[in-house]
C-alpha positions in Angstrom: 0.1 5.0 7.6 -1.4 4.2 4.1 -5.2 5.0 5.0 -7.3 7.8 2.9 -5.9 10.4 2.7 -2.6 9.0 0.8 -2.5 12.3 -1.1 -2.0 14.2 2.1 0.6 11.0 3.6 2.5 11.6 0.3 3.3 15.0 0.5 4.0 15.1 4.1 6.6 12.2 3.7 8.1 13.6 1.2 8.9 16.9 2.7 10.2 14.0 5.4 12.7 12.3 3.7 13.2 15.1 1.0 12.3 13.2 -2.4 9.7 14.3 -4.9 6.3 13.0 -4.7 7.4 11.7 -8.9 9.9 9.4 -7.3 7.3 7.5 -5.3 5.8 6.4 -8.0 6.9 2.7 -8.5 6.7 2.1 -4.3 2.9 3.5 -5.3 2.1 1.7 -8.3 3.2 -2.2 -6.3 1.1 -0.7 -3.3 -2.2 -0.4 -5.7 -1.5 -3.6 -7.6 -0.9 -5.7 -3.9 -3.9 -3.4 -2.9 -6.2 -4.7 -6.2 -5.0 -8.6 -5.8 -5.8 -8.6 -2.2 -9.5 -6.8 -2.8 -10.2 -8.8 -5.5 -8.5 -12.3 -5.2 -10.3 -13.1 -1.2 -8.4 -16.6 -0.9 -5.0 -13.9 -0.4 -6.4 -12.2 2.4 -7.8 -15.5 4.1 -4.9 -17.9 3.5 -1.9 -16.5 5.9 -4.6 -16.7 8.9 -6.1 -20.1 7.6 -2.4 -21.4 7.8 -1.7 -20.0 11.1 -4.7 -21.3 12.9 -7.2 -19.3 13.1 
């Protein structure tokens, strides 16, 4: 569930499980840094499928 558009996803699960969109902010901030190693580091996104085979 964490394709554009997160604003939208935010708000919604918020309302969902009743906590301000403020108190996301840390789950948020690891998502964009695991987001940023991944996009910019390629061996991370190759290596768990290199090791498994394939």
């Amino acid at each position: 569930m964490i394709t554009p558009p997160i604003g939208q996803l935010l708000y919604v699960m918020s309302a969902v499980v009743k906590i301000r969109v403020s108190e996301m902010t840390p789950f948020m901030t690891a998502y964009l840094v695991i987001l940023a190693l991944i996009t910019f580091i390629g061996a991370l996104s190759t290596w768990l499928p290199i090791m498994t085979g394939f």
